[in-house]
Structure formats: structure tokens, C-alpha cells
N, CA and C atoms of all chains as a GROMACS GRO file, in nm:
protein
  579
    1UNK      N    1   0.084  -0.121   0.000
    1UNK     CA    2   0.000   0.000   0.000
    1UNK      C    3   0.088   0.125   0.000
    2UNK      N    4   0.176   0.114   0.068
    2UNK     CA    5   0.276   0.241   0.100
    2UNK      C    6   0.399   0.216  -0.005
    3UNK      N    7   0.411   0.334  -0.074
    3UNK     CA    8   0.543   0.359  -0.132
    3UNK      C    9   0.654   0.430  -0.164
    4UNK      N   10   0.630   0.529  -0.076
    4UNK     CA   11   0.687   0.637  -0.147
    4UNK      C   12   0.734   0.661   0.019
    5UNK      N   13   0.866   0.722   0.030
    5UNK     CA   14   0.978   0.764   0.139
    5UNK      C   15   0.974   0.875   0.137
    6UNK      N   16   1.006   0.898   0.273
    6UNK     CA   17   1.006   1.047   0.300
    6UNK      C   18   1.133   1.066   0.318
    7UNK      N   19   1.149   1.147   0.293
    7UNK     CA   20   1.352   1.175   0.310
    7UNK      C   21   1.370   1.344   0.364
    8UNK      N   22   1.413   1.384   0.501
    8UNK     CA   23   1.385   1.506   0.545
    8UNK      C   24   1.530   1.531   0.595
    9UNK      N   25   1.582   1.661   0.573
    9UNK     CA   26   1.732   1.656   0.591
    9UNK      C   27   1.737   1.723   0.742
   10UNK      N   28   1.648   1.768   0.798
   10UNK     CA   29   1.716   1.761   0.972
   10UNK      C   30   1.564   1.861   1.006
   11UNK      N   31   1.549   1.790   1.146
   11UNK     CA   32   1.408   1.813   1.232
   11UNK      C   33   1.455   1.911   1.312
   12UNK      N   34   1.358   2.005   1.377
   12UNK     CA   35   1.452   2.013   1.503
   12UNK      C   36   1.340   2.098   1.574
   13UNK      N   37   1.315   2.069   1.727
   13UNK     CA   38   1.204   2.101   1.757
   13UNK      C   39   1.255   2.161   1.924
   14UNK      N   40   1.229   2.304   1.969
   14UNK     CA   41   1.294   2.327   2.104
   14UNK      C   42   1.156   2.292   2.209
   15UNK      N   43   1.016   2.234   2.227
   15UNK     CA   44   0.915   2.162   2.327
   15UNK      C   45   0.855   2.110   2.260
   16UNK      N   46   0.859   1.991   2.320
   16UNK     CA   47   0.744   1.856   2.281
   16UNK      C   48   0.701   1.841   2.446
   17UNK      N   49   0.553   1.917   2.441
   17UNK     CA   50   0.460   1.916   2.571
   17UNK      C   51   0.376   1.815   2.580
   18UNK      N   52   0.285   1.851   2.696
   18UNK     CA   53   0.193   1.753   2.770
   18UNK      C   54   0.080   1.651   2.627
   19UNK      N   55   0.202   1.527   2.613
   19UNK     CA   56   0.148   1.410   2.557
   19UNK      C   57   0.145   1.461   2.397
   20UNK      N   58   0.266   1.551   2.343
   20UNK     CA   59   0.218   1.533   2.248
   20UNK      C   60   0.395   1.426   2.188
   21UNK      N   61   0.414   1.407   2.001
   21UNK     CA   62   0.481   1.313   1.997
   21UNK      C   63   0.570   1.340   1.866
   22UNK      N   64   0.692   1.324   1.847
   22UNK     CA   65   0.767   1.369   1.747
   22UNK      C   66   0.801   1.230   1.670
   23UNK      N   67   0.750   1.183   1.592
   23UNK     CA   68   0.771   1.042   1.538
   23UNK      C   69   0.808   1.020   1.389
   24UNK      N   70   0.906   0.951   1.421
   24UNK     CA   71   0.961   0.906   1.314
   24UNK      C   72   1.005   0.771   1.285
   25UNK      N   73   0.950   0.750   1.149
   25UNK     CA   74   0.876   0.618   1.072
   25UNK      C   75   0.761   0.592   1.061
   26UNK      N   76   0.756   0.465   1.019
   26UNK     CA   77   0.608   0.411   0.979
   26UNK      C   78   0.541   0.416   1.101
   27UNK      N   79   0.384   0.430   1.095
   27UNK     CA   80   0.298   0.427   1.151
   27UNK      C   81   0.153   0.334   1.134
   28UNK      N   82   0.100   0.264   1.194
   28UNK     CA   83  -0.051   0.208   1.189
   28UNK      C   84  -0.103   0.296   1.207
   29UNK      N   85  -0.112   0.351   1.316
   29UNK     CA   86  -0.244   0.391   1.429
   29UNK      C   87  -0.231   0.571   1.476
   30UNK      N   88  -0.279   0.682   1.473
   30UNK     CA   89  -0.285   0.735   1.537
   30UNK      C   90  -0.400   0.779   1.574
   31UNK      N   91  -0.397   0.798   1.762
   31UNK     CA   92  -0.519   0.853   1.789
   31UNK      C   93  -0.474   0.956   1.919
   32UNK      N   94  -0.490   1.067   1.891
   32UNK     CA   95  -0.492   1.146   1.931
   32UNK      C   96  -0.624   1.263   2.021
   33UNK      N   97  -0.574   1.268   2.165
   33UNK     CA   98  -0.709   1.322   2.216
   33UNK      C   99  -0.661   1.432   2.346
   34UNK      N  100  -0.722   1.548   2.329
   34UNK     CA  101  -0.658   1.669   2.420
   34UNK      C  102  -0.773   1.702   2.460
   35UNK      N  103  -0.803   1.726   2.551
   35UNK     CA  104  -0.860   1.800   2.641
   35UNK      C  105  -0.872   1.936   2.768
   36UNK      N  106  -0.904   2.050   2.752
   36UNK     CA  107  -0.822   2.141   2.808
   36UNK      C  108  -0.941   2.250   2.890
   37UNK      N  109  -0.921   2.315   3.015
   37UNK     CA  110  -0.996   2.368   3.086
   37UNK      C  111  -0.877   2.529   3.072
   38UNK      N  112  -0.921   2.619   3.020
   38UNK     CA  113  -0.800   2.687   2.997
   38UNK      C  114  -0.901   2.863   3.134
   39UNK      N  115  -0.844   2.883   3.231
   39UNK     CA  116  -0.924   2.940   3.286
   39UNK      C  117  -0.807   3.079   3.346
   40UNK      N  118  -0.879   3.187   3.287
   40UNK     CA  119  -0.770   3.330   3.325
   40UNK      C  120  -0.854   3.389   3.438
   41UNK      N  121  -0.793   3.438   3.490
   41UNK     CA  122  -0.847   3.510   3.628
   41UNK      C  123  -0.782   3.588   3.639
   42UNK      N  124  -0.839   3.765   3.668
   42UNK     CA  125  -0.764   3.868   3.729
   42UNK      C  126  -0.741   3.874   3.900
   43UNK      N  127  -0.668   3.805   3.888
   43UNK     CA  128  -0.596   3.823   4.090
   43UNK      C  129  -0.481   3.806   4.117
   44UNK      N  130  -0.472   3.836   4.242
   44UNK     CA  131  -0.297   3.902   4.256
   44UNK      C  132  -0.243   3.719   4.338
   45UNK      N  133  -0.390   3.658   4.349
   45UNK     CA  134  -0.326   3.514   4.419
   45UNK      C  135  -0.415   3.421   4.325
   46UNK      N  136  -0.358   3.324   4.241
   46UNK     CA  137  -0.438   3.220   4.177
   46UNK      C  138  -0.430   3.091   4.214
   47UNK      N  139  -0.534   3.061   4.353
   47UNK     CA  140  -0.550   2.876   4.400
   47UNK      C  141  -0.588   2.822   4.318
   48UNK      N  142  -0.619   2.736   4.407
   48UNK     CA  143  -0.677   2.611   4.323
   48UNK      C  144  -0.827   2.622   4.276
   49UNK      N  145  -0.852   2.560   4.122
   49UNK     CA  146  -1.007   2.608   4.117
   49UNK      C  147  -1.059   2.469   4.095
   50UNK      N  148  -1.240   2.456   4.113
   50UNK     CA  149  -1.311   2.329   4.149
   50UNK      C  150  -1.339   2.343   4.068
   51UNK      N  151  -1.329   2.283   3.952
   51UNK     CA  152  -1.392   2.287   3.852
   51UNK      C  153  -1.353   2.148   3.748
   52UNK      N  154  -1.453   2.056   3.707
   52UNK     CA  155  -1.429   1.940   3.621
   52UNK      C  156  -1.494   1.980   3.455
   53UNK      N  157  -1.422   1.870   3.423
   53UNK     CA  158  -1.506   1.861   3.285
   53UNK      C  159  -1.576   1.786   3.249
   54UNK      N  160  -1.684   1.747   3.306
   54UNK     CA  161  -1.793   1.652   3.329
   54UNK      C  162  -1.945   1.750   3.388
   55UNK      N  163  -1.850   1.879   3.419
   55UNK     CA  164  -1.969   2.054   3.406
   55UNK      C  165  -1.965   2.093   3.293
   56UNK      N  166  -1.960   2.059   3.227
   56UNK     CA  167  -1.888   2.140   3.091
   56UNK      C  168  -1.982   2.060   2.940
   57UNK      N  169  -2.087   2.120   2.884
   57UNK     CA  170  -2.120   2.039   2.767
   57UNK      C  171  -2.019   1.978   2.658
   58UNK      N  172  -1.928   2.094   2.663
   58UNK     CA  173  -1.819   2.095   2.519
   58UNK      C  174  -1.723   1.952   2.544
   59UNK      N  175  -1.727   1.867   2.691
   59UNK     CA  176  -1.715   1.789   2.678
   59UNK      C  177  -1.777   1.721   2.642
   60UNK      N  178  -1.878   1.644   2.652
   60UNK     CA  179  -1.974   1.582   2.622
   60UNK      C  180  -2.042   1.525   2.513
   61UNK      N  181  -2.044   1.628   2.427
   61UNK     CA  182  -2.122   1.656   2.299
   61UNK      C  183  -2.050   1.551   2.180
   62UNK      N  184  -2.102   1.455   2.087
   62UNK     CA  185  -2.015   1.389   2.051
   62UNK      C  186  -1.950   1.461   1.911
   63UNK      N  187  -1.893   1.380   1.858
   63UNK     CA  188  -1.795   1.413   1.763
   63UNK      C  189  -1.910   1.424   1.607
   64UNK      N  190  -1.892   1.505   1.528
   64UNK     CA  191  -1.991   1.454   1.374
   64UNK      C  192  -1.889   1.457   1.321
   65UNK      N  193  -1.904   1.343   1.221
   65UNK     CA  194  -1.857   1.293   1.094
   65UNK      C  195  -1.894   1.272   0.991
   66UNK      N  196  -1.851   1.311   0.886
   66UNK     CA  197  -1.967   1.309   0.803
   66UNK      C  198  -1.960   1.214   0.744
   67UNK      N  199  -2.049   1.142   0.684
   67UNK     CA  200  -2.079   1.022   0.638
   67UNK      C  201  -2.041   0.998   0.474
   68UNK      N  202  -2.018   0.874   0.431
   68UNK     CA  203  -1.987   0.799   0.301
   68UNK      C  204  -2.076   0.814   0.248
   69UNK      N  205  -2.150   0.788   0.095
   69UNK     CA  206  -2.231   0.778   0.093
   69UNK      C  207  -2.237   0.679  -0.008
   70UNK      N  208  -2.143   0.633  -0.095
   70UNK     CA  209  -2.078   0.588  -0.157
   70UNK      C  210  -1.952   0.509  -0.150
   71UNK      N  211  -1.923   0.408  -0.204
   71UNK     CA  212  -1.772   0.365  -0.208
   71UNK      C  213  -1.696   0.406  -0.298
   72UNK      N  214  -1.574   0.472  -0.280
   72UNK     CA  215  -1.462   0.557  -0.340
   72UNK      C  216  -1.336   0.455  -0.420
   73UNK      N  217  -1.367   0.421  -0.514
   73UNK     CA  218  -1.214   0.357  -0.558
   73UNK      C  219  -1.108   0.430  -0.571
   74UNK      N  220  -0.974   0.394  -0.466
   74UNK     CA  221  -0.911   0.531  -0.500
   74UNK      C  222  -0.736   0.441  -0.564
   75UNK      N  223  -0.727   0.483  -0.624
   75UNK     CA  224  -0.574   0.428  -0.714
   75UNK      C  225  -0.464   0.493  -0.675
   76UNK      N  226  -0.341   0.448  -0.654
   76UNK     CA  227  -0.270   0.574  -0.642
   76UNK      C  228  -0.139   0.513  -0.723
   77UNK      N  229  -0.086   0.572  -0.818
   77UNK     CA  230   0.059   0.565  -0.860
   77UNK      C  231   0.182   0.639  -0.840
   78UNK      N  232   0.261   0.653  -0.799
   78UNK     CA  233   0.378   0.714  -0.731
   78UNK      C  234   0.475   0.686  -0.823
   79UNK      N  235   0.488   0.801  -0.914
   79UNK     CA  236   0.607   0.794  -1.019
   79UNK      C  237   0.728   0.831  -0.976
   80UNK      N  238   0.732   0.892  -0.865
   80UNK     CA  239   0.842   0.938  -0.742
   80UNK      C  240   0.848   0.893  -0.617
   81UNK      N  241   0.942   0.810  -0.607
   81UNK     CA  242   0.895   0.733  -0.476
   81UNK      C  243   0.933   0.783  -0.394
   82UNK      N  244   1.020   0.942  -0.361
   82UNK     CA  245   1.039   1.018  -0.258
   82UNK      C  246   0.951   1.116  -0.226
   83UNK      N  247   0.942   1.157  -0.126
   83UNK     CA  248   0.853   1.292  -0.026
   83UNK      C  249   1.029   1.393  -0.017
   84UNK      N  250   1.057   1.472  -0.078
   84UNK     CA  251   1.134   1.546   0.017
   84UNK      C  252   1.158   1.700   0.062
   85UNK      N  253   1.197   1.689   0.178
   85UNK     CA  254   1.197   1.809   0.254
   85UNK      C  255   1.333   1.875   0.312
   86UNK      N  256   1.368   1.991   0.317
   86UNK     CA  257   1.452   2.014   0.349
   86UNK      C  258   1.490   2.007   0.524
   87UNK      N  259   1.503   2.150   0.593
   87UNK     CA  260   1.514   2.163   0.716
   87UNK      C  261   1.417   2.195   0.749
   88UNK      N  262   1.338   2.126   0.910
   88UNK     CA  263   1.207   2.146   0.936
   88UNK      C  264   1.262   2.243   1.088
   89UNK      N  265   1.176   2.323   1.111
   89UNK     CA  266   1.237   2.391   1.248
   89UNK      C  267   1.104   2.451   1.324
   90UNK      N  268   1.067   2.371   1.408
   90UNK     CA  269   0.936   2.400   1.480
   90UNK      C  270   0.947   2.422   1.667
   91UNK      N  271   0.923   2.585   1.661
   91UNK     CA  272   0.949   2.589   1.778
   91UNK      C  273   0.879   2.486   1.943
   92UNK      N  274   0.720   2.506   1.944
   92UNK     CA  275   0.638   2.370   1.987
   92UNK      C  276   0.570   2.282   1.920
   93UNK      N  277   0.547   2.205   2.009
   93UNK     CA  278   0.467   2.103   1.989
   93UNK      C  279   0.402   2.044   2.115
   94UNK      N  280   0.257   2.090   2.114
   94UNK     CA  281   0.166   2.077   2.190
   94UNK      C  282   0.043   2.054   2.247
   95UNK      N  283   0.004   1.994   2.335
   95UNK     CA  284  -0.149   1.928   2.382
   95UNK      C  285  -0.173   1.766   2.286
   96UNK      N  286  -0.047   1.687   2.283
   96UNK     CA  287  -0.157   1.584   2.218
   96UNK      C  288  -0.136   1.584   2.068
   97UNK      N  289   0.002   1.652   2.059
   97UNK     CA  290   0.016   1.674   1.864
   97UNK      C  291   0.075   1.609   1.798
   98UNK      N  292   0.065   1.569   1.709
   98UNK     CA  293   0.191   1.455   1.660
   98UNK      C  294   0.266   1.516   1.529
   99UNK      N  295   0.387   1.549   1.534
   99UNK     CA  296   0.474   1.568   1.429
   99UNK      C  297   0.551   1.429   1.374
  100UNK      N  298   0.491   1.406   1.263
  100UNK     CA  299   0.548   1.274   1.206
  100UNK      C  300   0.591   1.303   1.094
  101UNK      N  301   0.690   1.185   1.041
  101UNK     CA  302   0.810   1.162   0.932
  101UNK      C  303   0.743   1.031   0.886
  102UNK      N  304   0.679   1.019   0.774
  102UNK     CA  305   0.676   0.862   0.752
  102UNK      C  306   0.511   0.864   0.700
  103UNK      N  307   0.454   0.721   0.675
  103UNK     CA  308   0.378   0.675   0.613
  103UNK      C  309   0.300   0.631   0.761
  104UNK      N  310   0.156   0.676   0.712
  104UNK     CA  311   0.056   0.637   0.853
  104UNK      C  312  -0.061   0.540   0.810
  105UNK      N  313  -0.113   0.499   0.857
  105UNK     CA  314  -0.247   0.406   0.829
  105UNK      C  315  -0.318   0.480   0.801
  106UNK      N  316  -0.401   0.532   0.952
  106UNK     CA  317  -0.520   0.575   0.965
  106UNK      C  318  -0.479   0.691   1.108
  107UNK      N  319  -0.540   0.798   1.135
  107UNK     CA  320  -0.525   0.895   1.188
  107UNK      C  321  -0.599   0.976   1.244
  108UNK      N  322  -0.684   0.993   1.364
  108UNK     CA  323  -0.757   1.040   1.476
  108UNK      C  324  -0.752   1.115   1.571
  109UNK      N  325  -0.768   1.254   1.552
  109UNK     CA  326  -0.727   1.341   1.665
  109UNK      C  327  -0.835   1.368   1.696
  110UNK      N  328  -0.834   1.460   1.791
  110UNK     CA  329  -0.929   1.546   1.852
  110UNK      C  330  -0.941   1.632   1.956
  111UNK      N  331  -0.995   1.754   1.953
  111UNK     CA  332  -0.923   1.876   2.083
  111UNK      C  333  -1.058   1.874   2.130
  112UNK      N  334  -1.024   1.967   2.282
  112UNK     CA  335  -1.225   2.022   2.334
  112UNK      C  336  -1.110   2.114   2.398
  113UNK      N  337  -1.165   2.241   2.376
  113UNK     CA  338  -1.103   2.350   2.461
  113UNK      C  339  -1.208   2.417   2.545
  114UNK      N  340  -1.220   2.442   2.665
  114UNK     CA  341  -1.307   2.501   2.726
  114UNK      C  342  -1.236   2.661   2.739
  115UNK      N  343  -1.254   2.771   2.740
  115UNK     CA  344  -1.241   2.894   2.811
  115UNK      C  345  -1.298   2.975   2.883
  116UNK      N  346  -1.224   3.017   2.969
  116UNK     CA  347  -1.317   3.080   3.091
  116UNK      C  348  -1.243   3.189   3.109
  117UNK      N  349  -1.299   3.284   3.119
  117UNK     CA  350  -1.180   3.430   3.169
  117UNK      C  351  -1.315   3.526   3.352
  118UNK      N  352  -1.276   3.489   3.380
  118UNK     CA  353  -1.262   3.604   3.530
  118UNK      C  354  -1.228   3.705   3.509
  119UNK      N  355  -1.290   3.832   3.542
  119UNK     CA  356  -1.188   3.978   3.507
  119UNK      C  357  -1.297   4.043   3.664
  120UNK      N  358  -1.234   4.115   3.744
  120UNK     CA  359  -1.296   4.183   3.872
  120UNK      C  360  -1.317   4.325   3.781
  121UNK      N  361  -1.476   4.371   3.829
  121UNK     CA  362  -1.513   4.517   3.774
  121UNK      C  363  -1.404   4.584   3.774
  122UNK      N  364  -1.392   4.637   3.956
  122UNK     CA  365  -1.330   4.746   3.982
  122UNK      C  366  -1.170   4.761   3.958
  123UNK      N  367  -1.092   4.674   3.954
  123UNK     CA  368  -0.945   4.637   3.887
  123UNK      C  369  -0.970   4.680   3.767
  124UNK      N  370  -1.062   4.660   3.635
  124UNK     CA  371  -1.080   4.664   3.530
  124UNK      C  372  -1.089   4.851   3.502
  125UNK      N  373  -1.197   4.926   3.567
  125UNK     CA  374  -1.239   5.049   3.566
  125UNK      C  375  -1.076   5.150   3.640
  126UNK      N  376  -1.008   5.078   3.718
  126UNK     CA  377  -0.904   5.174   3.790
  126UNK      C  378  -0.768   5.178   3.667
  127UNK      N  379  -0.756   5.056   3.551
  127UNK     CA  380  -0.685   5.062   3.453
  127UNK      C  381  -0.706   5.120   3.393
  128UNK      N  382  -0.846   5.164   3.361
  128UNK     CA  383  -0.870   5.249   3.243
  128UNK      C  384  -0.815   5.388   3.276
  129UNK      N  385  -0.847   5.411   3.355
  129UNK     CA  386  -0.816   5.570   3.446
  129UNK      C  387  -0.682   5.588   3.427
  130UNK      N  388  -0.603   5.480   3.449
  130UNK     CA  389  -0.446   5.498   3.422
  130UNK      C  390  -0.403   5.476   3.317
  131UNK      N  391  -0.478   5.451   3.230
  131UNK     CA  392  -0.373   5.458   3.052
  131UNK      C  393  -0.440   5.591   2.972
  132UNK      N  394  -0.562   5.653   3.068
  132UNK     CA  395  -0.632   5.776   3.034
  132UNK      C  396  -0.512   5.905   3.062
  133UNK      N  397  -0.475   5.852   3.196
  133UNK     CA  398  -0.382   5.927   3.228
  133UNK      C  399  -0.188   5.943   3.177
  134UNK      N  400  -0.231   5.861   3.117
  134UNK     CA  401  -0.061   5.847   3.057
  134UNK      C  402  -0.109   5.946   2.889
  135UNK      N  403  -1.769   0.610  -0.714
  135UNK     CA  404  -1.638   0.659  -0.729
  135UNK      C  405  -1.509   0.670  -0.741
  136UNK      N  406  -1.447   0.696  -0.857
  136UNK     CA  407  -1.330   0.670  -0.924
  136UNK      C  408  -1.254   0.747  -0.842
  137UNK      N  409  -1.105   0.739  -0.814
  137UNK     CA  410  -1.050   0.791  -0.766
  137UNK      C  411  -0.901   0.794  -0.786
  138UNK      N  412  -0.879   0.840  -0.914
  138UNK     CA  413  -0.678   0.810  -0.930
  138UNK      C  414  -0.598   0.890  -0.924
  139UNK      N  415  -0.519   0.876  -0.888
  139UNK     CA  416  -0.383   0.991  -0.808
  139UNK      C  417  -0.259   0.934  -0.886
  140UNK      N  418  -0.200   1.045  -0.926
  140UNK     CA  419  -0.024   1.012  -0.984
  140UNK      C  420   0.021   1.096  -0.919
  141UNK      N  421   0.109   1.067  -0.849
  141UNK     CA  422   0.211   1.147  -0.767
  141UNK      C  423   0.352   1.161  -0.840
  142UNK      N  424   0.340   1.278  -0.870
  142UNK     CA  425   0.509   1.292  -0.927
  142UNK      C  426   0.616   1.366  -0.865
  143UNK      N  427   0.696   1.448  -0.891
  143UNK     CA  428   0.783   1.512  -0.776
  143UNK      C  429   0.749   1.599  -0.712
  144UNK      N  430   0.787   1.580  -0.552
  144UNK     CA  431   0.730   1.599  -0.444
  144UNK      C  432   0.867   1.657  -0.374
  145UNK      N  433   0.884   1.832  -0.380
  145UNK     CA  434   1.020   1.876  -0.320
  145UNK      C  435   0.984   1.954  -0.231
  146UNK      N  436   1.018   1.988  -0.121
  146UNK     CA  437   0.972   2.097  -0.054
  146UNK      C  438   1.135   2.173  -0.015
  147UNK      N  439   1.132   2.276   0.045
  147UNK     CA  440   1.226   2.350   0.092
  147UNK      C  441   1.207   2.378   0.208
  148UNK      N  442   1.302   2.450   0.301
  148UNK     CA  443   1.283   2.474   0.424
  148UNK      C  444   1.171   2.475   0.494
  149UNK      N  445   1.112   2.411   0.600
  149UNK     CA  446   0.998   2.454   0.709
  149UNK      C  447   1.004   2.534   0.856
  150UNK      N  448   0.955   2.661   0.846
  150UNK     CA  449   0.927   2.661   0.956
  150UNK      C  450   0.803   2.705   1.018
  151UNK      N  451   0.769   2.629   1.156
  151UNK     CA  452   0.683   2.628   1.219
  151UNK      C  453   0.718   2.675   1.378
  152UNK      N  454   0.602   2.807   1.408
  152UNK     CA  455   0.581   2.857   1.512
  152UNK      C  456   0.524   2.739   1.624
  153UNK      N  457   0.403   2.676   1.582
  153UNK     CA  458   0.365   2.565   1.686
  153UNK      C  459   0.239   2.478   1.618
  154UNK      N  460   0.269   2.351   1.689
  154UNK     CA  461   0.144   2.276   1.623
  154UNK      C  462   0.083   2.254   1.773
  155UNK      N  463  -0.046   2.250   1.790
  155UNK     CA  464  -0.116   2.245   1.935
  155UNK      C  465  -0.218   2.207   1.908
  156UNK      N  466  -0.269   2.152   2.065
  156UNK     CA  467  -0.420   2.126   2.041
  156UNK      C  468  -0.481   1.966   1.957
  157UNK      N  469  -0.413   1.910   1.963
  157UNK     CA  470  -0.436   1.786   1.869
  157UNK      C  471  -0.416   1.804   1.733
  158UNK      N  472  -0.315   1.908   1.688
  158UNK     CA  473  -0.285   1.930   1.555
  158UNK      C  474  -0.229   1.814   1.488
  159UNK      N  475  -0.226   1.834   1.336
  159UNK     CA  476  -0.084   1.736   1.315
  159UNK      C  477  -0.026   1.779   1.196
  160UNK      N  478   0.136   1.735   1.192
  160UNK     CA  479   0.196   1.790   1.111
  160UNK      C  480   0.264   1.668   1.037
  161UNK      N  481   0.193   1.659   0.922
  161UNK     CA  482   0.289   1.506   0.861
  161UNK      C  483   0.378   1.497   0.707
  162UNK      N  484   0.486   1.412   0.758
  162UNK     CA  485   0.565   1.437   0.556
  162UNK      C  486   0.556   1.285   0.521
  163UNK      N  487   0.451   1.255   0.463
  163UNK     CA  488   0.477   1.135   0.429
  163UNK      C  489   0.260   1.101   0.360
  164UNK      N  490   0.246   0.971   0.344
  164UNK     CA  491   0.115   0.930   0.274
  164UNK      C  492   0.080   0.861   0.411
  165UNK      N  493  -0.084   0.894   0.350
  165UNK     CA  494  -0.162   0.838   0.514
  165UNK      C  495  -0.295   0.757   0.417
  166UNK      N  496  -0.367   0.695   0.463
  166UNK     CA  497  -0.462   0.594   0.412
  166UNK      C  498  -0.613   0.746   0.490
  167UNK      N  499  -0.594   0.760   0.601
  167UNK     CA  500  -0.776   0.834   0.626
  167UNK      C  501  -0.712   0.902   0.719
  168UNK      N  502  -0.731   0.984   0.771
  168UNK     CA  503  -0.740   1.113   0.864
  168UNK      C  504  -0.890   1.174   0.897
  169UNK      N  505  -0.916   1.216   1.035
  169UNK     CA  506  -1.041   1.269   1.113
  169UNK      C  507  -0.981   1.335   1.206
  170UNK      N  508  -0.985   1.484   1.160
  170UNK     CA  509  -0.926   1.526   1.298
  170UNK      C  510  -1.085   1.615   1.344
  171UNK      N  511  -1.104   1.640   1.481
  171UNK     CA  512  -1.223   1.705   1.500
  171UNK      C  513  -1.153   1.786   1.607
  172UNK      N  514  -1.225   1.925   1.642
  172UNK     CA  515  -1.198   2.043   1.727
  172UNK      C  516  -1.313   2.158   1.761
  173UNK      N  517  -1.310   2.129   1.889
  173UNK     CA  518  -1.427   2.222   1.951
  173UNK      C  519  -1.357   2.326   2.043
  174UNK      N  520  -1.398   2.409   2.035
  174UNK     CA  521  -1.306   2.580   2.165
  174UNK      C  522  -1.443   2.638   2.171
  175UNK      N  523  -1.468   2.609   2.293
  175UNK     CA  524  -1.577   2.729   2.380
  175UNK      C  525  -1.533   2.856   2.437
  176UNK      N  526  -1.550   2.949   2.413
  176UNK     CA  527  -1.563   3.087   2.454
  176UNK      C  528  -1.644   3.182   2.467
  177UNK      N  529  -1.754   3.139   2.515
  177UNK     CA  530  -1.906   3.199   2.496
  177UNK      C  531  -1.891   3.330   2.586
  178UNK      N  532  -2.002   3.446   2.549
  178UNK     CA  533  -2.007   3.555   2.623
  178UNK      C  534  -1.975   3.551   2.802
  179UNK      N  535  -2.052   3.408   2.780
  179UNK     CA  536  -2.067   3.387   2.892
  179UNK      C  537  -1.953   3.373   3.010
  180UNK      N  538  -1.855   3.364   2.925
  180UNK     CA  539  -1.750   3.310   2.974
  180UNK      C  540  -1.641   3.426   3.025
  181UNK      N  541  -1.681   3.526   2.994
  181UNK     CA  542  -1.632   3.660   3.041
  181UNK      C  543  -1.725   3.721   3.140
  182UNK      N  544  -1.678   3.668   3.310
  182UNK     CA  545  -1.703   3.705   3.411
  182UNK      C  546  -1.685   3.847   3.490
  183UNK      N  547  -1.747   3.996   3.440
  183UNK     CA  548  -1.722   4.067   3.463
  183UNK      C  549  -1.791   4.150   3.603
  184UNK      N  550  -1.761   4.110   3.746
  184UNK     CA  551  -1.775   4.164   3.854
  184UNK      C  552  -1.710   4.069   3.985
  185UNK      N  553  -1.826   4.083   4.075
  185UNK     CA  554  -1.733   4.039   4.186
  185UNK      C  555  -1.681   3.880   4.199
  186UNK      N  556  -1.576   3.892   4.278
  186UNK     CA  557  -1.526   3.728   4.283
  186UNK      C  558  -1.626   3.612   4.296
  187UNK      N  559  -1.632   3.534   4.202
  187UNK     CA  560  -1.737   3.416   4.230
  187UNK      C  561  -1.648   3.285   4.200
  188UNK      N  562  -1.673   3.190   4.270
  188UNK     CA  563  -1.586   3.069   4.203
  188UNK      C  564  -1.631   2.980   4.109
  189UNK      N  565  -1.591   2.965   3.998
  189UNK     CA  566  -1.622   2.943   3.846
  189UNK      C  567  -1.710   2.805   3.890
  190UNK      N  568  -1.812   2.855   3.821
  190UNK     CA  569  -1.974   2.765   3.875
  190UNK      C  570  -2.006   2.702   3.769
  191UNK      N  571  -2.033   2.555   3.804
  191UNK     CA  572  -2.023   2.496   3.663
  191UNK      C  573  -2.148   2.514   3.573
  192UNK      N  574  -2.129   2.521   3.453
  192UNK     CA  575  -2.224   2.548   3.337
  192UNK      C  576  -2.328   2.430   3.263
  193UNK      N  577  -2.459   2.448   3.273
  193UNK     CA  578  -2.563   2.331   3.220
  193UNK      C  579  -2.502   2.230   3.119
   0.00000   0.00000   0.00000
């Protein structure tokens, strides 16, 4: 099924974060799944907050796909059996991402980002006053 | 549905990338199916503008 090589003359990546994956070669399978409660608050002390994602619809809600409707014959001929690339230079890589080199099967990601921002009135109204004043 | 592909030369030059996130993906090579799906909530709602309350969960 696979024929064609990838040939990449140098990677180079300065963070590979929380679960994501820098891979190189062949691949079956990827499935990929991030999930994220991303929550800003204006205060001068930030604890701990109670909060799950099981409150949250945007978890919940399932995935749409859209449907076949038909079967696709698909052919492929590769008169070049190389992929190539020069220098790749990626500063992150993050939440669950996969940077791959190579030939994959089949491939499954998926993000849910929640956002929440906190902002206090009166902090908000005493800034304004001071960039009025500059 | 018919579906035929000739792939002929395939060169690229330098890459660069600021960031891939979020369940992105970044690939050099042939893949058989890909599904990537992505949801980001940021509703009005979500901009809490007065006194301190502790983030109360949503229906």
C-alpha cells in the first residue's frame, strides 16, 4: 500500500509538551485526544479552582462525521517514490500533537477547549483611568 | 467513485513552524484516512465581569 519515502534533511524542535509526539517512521495507528480547561483570572493570588469537565457540555457533545455515501475507488501511482523536505524547524509542539516523518495508516485526533476568563469590575475600571492618564 | 492519483515530484524547501497544538498534526509522508475534529468554547458567557465568584459549573 505504501510507497513512497520520505527523506527530510534535519528536524529540530525546542518543546514537545503535555502528551504530544515527534515520530519518526512508519505508523498504523494514530489517535490522538486533548482536552483542556484553559481558565484566566484577574488576581494578585491564583489557588486552586473546582472545577471538572464533566460541568462542561463541550465535553460531552459527541464528535460529527460526516458520512460515506458511496464507495470511493481510490488508485494511487507514485512515479516518485520520494517525499522530500529540506530543514524542518518548529518551535512547539503541543497538547496531544503529533509531528510525524513517515507513512501512517489511519489517523484520529481530537481537541475540546473550554475557556473561561474572570476579570474583577473594579481592577478593570481603575486601569482604564491609568492609561487615560498616561 | 473513481479515484486516481499520480504522484510525481514531491520537493519541498525549508519549514518553519511557530507551533502545532491542540491535537494538531503535522505530517511528511502518505496516510490511508485522517479525522481530525476540534471544539473551543468561549461563549459571552465566559467573560465574568464583577465580583469574585468561584467558576460555577455550566448546564
Amino acid at each position: 500500500m505504501f510507497s513512497r519515502i520520505s527523506k527530510v534533511k534535519s528536524i529540530l524542535s525546542d518543546t514537545v509538551s503535555f502528551c504530544s509526539t515527534m515520530q519518526i517512521g512508519d505508523t498504523s495507528y494514530i489517535d490522538g485526544n486533548a482536552l483542556a480547561l484553559a481558565v484566566q483570572k484577574k488576581s494578585e493570588t491564583f489557588g486552586s479552582v473546582d472545577i471538572q469537565f464533566k460541568d462542561y457540555d463541550i465535553f460531552k457533545r459527541p464528535i460529527y462525521i460526516p458520512r460515506l455515501y458511496e464507495p470511493v475507488n481510490t488508485r494511487f501511482s507514485n512515479s516518485n517514490p520520494f517525499i522530500r523536505v529540506g530543514n524542518i524547524n518548529i518551535i512547539g509542539i503541543s497538547s496531544s500533537s503529533v509531528v510525524g516523518v513517515g507513512n501512517v495508516g489511519h489517523i484520529r485526533m481530537e481537541s475540546r477547549v473550554k475557556h473561561i476568563r474572570q476579570v474583577p469590575k473594579k481592577v478593570e475600571e481603575t486601569q482604564i483611568e491609568n492609561s487615560s492618564n498616561d | 467513485m473513481e479515484f486516481n492519483v499520480t504522484n510525481h515530484q514531491l520537493c519541498v524547501g525549508d519549514i518553519q513552524i511557530t507551533g502545532v497544538a491542540s491535537s494538531a498534526l503535522f505530517l511528511i509522508g502518505d496516510v490511508q484516512t485522517v479525522q481530525l475534529s476540534s471544539a473551543f468554547d468561549t461563549p459571552p458567557e465566559s467573560l465574568i465581569i464583577g465580583p469574585f465568584v468561584p467558576v460555577s459549573p455550566e448546564g
